[in-house]
C-alpha positions as a printed NumPy array, in Angstrom:
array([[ 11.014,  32.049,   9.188],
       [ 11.877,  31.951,   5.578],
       [ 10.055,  34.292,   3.626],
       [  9.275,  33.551,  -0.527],
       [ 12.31 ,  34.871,  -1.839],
       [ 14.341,  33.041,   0.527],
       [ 13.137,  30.098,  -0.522],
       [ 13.32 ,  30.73 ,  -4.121],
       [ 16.674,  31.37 ,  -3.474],
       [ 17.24 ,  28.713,  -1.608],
       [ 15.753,  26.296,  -4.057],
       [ 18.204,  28.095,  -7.129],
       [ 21.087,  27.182,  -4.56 ],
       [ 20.226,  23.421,  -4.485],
       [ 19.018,  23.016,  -8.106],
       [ 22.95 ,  24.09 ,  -8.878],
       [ 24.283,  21.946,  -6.05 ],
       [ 22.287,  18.817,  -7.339],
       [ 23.142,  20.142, -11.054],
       [ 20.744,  20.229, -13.64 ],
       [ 19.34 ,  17.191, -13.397],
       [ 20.095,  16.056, -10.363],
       [ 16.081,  15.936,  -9.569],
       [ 14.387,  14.931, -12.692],
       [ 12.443,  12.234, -12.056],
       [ 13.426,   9.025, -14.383],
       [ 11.029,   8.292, -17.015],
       [ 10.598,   4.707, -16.523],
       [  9.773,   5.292, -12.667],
       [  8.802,   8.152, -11.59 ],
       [  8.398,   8.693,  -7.838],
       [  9.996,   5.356,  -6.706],
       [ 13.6  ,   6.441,  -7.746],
       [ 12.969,  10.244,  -7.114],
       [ 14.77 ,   9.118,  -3.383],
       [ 17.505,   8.511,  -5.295],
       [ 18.659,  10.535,  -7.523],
       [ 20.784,   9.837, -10.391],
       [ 24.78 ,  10.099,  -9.748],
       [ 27.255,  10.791, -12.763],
       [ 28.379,   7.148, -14.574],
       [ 31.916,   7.593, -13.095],
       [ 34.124,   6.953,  -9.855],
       [ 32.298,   8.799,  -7.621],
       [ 28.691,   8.255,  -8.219],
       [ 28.342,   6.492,  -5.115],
       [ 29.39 ,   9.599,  -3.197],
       [ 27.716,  11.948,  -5.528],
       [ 24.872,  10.222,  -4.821],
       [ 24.449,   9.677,  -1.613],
       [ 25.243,  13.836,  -1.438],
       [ 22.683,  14.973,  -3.956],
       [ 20.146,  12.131,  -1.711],
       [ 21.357,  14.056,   1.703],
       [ 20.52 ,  17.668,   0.35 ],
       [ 17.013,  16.452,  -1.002],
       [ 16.167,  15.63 ,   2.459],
       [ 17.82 ,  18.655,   4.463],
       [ 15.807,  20.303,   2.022],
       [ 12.323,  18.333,   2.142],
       [ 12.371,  18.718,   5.84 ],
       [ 13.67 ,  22.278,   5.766],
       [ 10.336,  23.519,   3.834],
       [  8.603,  21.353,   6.169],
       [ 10.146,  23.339,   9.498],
       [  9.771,  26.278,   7.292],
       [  6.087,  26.259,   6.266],
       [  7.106,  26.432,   2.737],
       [  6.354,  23.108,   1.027],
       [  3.49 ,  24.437,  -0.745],
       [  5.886,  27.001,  -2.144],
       [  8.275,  25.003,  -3.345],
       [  5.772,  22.539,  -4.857],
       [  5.27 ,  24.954,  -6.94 ],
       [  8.101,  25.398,  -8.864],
       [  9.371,  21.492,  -8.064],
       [  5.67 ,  19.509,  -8.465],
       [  4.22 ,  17.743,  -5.909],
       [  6.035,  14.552,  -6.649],
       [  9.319,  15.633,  -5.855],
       [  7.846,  15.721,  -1.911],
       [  5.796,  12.192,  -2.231],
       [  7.657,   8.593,  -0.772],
       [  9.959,   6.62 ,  -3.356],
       [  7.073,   4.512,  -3.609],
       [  4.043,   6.86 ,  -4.693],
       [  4.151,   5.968,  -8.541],
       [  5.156,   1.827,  -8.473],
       [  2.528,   1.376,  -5.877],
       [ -0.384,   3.037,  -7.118],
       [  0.95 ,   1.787, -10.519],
       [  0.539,  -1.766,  -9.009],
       [ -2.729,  -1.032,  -7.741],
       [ -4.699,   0.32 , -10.718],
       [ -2.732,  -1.397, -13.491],
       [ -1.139,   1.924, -14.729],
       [  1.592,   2.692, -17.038],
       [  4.12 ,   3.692, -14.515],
       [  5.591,   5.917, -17.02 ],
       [  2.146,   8.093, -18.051],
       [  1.452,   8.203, -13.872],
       [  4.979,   9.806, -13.547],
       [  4.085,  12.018, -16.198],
       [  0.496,  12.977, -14.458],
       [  2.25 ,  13.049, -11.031],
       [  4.571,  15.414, -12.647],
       [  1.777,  18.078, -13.648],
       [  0.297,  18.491, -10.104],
       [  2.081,  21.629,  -8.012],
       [  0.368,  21.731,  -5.011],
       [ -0.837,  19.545,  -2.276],
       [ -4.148,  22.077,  -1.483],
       [ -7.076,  20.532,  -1.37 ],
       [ -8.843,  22.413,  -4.367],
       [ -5.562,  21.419,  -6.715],
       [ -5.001,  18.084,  -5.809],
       [ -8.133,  16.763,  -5.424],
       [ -9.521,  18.487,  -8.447],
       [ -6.521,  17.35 , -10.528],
       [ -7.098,  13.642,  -9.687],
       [-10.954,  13.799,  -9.52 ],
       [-11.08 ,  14.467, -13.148],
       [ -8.652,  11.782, -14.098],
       [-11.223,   9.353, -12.117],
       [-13.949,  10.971, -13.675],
       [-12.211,  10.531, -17.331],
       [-12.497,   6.789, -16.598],
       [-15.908,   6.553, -15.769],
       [-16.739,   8.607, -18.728],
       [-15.185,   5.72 , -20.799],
       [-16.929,   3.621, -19.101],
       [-20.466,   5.403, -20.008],
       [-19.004,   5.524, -23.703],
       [-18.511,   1.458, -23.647],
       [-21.373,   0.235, -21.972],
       [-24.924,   1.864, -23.429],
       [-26.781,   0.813, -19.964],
       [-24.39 ,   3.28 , -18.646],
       [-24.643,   6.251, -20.193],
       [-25.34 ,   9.404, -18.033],
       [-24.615,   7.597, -14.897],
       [-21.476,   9.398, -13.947],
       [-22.342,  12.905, -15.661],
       [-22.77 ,  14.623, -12.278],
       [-20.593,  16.836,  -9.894],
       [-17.556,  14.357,  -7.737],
       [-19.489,  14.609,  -4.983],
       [-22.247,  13.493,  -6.079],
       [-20.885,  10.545,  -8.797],
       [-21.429,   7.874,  -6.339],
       [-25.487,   8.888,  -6.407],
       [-25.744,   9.053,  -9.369],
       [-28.384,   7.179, -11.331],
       [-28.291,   2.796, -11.38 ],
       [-25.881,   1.381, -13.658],
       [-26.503,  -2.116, -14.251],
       [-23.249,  -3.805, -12.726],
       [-24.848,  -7.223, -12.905],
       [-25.034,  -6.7  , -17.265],
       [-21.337,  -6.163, -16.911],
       [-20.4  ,  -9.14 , -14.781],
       [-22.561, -11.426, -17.279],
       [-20.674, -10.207, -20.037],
       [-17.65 , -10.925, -17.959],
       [-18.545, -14.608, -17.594],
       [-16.599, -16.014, -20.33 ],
       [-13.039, -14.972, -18.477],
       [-14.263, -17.094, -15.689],
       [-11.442, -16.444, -12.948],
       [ -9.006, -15.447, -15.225],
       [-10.603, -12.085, -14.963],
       [ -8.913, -11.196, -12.259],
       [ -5.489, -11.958, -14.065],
       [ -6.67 ,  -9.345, -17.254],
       [ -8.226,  -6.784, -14.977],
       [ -4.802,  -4.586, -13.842],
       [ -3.184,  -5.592, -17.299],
       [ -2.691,  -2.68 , -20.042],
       [ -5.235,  -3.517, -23.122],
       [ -2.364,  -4.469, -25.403],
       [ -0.73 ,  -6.064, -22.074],
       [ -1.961,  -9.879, -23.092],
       [ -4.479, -10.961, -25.315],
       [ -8.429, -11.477, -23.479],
       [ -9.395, -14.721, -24.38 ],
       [-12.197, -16.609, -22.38 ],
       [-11.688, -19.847, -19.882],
       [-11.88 , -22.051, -22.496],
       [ -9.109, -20.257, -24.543],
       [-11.656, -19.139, -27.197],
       [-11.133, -15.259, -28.457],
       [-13.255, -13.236, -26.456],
       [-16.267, -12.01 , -27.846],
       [-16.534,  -7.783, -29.042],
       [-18.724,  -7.706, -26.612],
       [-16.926,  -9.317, -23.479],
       [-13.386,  -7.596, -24.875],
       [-15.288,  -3.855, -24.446],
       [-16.291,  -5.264, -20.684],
       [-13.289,  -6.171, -19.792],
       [-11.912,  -2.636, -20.77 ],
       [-15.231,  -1.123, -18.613],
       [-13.749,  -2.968, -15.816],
       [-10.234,  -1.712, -16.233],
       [-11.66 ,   1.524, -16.512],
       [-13.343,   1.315, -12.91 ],
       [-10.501,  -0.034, -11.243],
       [ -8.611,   2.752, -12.525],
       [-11.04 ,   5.21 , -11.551],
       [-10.868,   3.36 ,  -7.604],
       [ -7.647,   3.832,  -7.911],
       [ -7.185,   7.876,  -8.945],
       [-10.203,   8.621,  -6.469],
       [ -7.656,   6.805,  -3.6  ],
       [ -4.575,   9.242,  -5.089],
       [ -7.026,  11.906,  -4.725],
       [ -7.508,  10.763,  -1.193],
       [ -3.754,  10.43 ,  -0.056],
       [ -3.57 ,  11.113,   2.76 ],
       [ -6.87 ,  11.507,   4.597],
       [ -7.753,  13.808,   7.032],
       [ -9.653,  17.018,   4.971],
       [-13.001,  16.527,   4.222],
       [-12.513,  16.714,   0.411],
       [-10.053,  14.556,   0.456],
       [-12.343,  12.121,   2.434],
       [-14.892,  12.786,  -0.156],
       [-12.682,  10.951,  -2.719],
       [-12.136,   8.558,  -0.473],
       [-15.579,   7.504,  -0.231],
       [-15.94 ,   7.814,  -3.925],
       [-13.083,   4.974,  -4.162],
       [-14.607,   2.702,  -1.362],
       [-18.068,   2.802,  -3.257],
       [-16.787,   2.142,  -6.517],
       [-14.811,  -0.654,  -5.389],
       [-18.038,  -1.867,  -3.458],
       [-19.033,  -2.518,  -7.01 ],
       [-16.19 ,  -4.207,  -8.127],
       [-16.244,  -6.932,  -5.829],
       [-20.081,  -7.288,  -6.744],
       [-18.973,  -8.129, -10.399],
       [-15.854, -10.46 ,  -9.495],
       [-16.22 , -12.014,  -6.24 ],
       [-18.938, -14.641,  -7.999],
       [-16.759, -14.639, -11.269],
       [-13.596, -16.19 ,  -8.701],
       [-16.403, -18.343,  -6.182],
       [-15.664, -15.703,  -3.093],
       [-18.123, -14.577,  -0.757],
       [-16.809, -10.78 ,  -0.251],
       [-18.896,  -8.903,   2.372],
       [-18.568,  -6.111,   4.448],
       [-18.019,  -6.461,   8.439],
       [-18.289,  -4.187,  10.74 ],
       [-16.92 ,  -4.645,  13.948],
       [-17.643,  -2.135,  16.807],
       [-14.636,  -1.891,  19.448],
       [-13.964,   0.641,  22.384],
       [-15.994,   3.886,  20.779],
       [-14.832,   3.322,  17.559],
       [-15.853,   1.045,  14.515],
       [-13.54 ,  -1.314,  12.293],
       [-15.455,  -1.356,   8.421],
       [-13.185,  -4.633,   6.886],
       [-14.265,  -6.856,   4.152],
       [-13.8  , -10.472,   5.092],
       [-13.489, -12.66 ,   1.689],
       [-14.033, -16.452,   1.905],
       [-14.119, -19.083,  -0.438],
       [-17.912, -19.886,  -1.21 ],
       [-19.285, -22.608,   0.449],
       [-19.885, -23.821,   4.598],
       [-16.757, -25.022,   5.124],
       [-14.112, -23.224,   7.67 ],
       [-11.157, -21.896,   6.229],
       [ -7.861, -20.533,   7.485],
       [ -8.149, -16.947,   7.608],
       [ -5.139, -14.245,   7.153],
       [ -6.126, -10.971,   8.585],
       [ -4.234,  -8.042,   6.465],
       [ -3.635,  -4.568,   7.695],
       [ -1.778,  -1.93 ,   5.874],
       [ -0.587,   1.645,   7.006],
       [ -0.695,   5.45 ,   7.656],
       [ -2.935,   6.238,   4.477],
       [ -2.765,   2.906,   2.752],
       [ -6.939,   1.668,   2.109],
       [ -8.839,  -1.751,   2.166],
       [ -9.344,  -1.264,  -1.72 ],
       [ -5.584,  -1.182,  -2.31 ],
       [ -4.772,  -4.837,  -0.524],
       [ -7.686,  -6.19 ,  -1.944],
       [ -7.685,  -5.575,  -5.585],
       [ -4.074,  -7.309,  -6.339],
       [ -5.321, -10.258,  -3.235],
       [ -8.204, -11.366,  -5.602],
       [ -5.786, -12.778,  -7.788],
       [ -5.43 , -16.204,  -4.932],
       [ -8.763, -16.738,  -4.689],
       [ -7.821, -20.538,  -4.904],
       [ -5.697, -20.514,  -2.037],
       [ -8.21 , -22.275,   0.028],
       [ -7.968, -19.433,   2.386],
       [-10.175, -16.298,   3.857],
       [ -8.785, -13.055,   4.084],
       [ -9.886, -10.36 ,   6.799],
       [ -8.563,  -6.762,   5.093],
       [ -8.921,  -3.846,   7.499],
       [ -7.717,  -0.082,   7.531],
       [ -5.126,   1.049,  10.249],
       [ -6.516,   2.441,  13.364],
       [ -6.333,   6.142,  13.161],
       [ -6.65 ,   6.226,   9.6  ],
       [ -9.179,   7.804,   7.21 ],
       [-12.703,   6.474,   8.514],
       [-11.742,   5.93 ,  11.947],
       [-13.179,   8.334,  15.152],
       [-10.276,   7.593,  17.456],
       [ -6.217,   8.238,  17.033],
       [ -3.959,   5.503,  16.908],
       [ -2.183,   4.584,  19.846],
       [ -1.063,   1.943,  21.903],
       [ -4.227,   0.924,  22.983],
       [ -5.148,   0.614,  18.974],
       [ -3.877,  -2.8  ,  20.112],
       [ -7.255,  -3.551,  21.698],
       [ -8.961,  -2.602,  18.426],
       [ -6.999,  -5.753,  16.302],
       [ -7.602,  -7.986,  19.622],
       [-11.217,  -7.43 ,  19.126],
       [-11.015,  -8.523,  15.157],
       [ -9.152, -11.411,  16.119],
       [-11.9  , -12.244,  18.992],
       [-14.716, -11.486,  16.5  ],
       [-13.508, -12.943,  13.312],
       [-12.497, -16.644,  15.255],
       [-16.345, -16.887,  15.867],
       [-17.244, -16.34 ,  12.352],
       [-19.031, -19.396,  10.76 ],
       [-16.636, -19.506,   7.905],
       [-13.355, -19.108,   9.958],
       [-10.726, -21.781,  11.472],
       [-10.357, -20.439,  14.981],
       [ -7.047, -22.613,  15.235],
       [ -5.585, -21.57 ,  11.925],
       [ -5.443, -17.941,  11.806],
       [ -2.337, -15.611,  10.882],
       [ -1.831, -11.837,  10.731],
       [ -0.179,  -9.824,   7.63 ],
       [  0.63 ,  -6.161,   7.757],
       [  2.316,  -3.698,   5.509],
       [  4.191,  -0.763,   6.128],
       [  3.207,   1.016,   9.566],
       [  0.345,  -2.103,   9.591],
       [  3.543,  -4.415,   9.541],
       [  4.316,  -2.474,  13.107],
       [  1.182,  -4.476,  14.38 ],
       [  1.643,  -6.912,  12.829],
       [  4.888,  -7.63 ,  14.164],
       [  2.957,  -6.336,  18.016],
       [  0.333,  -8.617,  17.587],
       [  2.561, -11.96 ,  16.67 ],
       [  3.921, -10.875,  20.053],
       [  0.273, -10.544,  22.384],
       [ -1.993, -12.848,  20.239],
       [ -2.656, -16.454,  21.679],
       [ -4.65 , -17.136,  18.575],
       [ -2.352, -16.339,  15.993],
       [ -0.48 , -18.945,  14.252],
       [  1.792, -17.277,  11.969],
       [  2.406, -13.535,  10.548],
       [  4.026, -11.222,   7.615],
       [  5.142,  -7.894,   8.451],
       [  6.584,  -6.205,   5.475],
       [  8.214,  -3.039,   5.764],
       [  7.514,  -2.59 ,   9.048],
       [  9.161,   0.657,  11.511],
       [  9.315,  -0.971,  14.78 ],
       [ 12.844,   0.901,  16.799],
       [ 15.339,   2.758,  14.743],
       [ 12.253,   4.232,  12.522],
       [ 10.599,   6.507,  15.228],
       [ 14.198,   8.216,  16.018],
       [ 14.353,  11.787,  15.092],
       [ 17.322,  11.049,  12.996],
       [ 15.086,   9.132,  10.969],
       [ 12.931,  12.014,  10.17 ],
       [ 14.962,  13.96 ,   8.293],
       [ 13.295,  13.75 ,   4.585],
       [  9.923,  12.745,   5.566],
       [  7.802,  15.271,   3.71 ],
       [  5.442,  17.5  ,   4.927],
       [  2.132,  16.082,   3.907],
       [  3.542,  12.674,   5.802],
       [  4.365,  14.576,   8.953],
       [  0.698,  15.769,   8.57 ],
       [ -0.803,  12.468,   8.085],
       [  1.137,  11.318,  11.101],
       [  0.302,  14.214,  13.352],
       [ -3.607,  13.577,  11.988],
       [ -3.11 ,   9.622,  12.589],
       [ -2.109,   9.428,  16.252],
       [ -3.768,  12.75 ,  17.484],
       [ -0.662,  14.842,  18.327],
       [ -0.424,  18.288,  18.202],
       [  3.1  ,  19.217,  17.863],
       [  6.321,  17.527,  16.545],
       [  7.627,  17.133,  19.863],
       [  4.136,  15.485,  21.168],
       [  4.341,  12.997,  17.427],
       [  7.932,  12.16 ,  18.655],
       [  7.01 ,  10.939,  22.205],
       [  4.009,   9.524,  21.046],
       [  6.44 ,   7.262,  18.093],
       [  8.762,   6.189,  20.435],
       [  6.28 ,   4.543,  22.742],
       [  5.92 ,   2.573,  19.784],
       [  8.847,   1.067,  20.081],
       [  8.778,  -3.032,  19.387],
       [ 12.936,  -3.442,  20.29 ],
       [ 12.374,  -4.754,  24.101],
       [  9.361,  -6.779,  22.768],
       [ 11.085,  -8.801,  19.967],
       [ 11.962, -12.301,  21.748],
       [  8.054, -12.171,  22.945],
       [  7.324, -13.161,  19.165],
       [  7.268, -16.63 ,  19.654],
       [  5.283, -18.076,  16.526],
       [  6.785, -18.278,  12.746],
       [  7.316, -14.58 ,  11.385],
       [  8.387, -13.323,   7.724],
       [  9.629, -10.367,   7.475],
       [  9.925,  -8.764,   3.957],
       [ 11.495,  -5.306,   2.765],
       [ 13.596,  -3.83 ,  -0.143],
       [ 17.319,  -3.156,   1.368],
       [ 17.388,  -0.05 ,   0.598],
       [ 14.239,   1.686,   2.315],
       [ 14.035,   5.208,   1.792],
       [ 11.779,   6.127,   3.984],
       [ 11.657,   3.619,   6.901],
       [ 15.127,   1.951,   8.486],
       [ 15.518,  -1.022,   6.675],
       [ 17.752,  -2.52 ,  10.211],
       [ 14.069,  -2.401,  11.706],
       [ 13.588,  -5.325,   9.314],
       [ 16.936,  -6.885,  10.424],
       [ 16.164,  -6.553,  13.607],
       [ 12.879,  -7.328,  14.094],
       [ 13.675, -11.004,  12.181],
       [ 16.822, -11.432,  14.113],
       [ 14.563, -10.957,  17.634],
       [ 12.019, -13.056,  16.938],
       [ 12.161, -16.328,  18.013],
       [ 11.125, -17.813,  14.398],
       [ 11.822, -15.395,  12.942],
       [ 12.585, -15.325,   8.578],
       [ 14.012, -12.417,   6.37 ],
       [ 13.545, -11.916,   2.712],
       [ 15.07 ,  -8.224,   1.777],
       [ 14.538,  -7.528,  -1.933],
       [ 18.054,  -5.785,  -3.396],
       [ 17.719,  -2.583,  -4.773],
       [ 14.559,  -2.182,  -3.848],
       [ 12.516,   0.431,  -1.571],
       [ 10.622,   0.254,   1.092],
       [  8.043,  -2.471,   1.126],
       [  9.547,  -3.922,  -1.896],
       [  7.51 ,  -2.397,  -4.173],
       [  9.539,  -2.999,  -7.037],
       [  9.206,  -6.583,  -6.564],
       [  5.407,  -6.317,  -5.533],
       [  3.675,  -9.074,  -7.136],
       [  6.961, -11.026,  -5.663],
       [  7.003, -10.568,  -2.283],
       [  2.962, -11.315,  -2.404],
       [  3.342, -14.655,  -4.229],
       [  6.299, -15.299,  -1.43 ],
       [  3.823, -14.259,   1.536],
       [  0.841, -16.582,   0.504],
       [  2.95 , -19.541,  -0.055],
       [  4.121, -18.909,   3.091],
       [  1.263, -18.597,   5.165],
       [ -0.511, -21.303,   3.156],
       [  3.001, -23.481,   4.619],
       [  1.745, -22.627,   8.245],
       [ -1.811, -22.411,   7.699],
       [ -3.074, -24.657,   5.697],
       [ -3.365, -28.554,   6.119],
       [ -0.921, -30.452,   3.436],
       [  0.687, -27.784,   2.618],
       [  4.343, -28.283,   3.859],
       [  7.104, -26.281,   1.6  ],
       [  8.097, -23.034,   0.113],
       [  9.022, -22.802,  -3.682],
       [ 12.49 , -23.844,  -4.026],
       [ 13.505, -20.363,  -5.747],
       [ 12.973, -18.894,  -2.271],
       [ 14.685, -21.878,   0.202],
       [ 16.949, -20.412,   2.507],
       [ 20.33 , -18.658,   1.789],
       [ 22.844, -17.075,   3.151],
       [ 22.987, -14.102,   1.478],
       [ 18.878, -13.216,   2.282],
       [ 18.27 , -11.719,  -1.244],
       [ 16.181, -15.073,  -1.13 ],
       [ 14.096, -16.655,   1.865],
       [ 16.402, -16.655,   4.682],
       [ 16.698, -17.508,   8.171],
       [ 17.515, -14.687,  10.499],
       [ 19.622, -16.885,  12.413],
       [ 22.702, -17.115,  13.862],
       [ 22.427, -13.656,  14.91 ],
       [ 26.399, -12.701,  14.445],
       [ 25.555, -13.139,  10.389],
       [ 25.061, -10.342,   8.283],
       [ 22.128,  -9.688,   5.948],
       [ 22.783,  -8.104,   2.742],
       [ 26.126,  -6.082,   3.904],
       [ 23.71 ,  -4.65 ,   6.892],
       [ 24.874,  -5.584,  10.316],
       [ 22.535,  -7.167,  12.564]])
């Protein structure tokens, strides 16, 4: 066991190995490039690289064997421990500068309970104090203790959605953009009104505030972090008051109650009688309904429903994920085809990250699915112990919380179960798979794979980019709807020609014949 001044030494030791700044995180990105750190501009930058990128994670998973993250936190922040994707996605999510998030990831040096969650409390609470300062009919409402903020007093949500009105749908275009990001003018093209400008801000300042309450939340499991987690589902319980009837959606709640446990989705249909093809979305370990559904708003004219759920195991659930978590999306599939607003025949399946693991399962058991995206999904070469070396503590934790094991060894058995590679030719209908080629923290040849085995099975890998292509997130979402609008959807029959099929499969390609390579990976 390494005590504190072996660490500290060992951290001196790899600060001069990786030089100087070998770790600093790049201003324009933050976490998504701090898995890859920057190499010298000459020859051997390649190598360099790819040795300052193996230390980092001999060393991540050495204070994890060690018991001495929190240490090393410390003196390194918190970020240095957190995925390649922590900043871009939660960046994507709440329409932050990517730069100032870096920046705020930066000042946080420990993953405690009391520090982190404090820390990004406030920042939530900062935005719903600019919120009171906006909107008069607001004031006082969020003055109270975290725990208590969602409690707190009545605002009047419905004022704020009126004085939305005049963006019509185009509200949720403005909503994630910065306030000098685009100019807010109304449906008609007319300068917004003082008053409608200072709502739209009030609105930008709740989705931020969803969004720092989820940071605060990453990744589930303690009860204060749980509190901020419900903080961030009941503030985005308001959102969807004020814009689903802005966008025509009906966005309500469903609970679905399945084998001792209980599935709390949000099922969001255009308005009206009529059935509609529905895409059921999943996403992964500590990933939230919130965080799918804010940027899925923006195709409410798809002419589609969407199902968004949590991953089994995760945050609100009673029960650990498992194999027989496969029952759990069986019974959403078996309850949702019987809704009133739902196209029993035309129904597809969408996950991300570990949710694209089920997704990818499910294309493989379902009878009723039609079609499904899995983007960045593990399914083989992801649950090897090779694989682990890197993964951060706090993800080990969440993983060990998630599926109910006790010890690494027990997590390890329990992963490989998982394993989809004997099960790929069962996928019989049309499948998309999507990642960035370079996945830091999955195995990108799970991707490969998984699209090569599956009997219709498609490939888009972004290049350059990180695991679930965040970094081409607004991308690979456009690419997805089309998509399942192509299989879905009645008269809708082709894919945008910038993504037809090529050989290379930077753009929509074909994972056959399987002797081809994708991107310089081997199949």
């Amino acid at each position: 066991m390494f005590n504190s001044v072996r660490i500290i030494a060992l951290l001196n030791a790899c600060s001069v190995a990786l030089g100087a700044n070998g770790w600093r995180m790049p201003a324009c990105s933050g976490g998504p490039r701090n898995m890859q750190p920057r190499a010298p501009d000459n020859g051997n930058g390649h190598r360099m690289s790819f040795i300052k990128d193996t230390l980092r994670r001999l060393f991540i998973t050495t204070c994890m064997m060690t018991r001495t993250t929190e240490l090393a936190a410390q003196r390194l922040g918190a970020g240095f421990f957190l995925p390649a994707l922590f900043v871009l996605r939660y960046a994507s999510m709440g329409g932050l500068d990517p730069r100032l998030f870096a920046k705020q990831l930066n000042g946080v040096r420990s993953f405690k309970d009391e520090a982190w969650c404090g820390y990004w409390n406030a920042l939530a609470r900062e935005q719903l104090t600019s919120i009171e300062r906006l909107l008069p009919g607001f004031m006082g409402t969020f003055d109270t203790a975290p725990a208590d903020a969602a409690r707190a007093g009545v605002p009047n949500w419905h004022a704020l959605r009126d004085a939305l009105s005049p963006y019509g749908k185009r509200v949720v275009e403005l909503m994630t953009q910065s306030e000098s990001g685009a100019v807010a003018k109304s449906s008609d093209g007319e300068q917004a009104s003082p008053g409608s400008h200072q709502a739209m801000t009030a609105l930008r300042c709740l989705i931020k505030a969803i969004t720092y309450y989820q940071v605060s939340a990453f990744p589930g499991g303690s009860k204060p972090r749980m509190a901020a987690y419900a903080l961030s589902r009941s503030l985005f319980n308001e959102l969807i008051d004020i814009v689903g009837p802005l966008v025509g959606m009906v966005i309500e709640k469903h609970r679905i109650d399945v084998e001792g446990d209980v599935v709390e989705g949000y099922l969001m249909t255009p308005a009206g009688c009529q059935r509609h093809p529905l895409a059921i979305i999943t996403n992964g370990l500590e990933g939230t309904v919130q965080e799918l559904a804010i940027p899925l708003l923006r195709y409410h004219d798809s002419g589609m429903a969407v199902f968004i759920m949590e991953m089994p195991g995760t945050y609100a659930y009673r029960q650990p994920m498992s194999l027989a978590s496969e029952n759990i999306y069986h019974a959403v599939i078996d309850n949702l085809s019987g809704h009133q607003r739902v196209d029993p025949l035309r129904m597809g399946f969408v996950g991300v990250s570990f949710g694209a693991y089920w997704a990818a399962r499910m294309a493989g058991t379902s009878s009723k699915l039609r079609c499904a995206v899995a983007c960045g999904a593990p399914t083989h070469h992801s649950f090897k112990v090779k694989n682990t070396i890197g993964i951060p503590d706090i993800i080990i934790k969440a993983l060990l919380n998630t599926t109910g094991a006790v010890t690494l060894i027990a997590l390890g058995l329990k992963l490989k179960a998982l394993s989809l590679h004997e099960r790929y030719r069962q996928i019989k209908i049309p499948l998309l798979v999507i990642n960035g080629e370079k996945d830091t923290l999955l195995s990108t040849q799970d991707s490969i794979d998984l699209a090569k085995g599956a009997q219709q099975g498609t490939l888009k890998l972004y290049p350059d980019d990180d695991h679930c292509a965040m970094g081409h997130y607004n991308d690979w979402l456009d690419l997805s709807q089309t998509w399942m609008r192509k299989h879905l959807v009645p008269g809708v029959s082709h894919v945008h020609s910038d993504t037809q099929a090529t050989e290379e499969g930077h753009a929509l390609a074909p994972s056959k014949p399987r002797s081809a390579q994708v991107n310089g990976l081997a199949g």
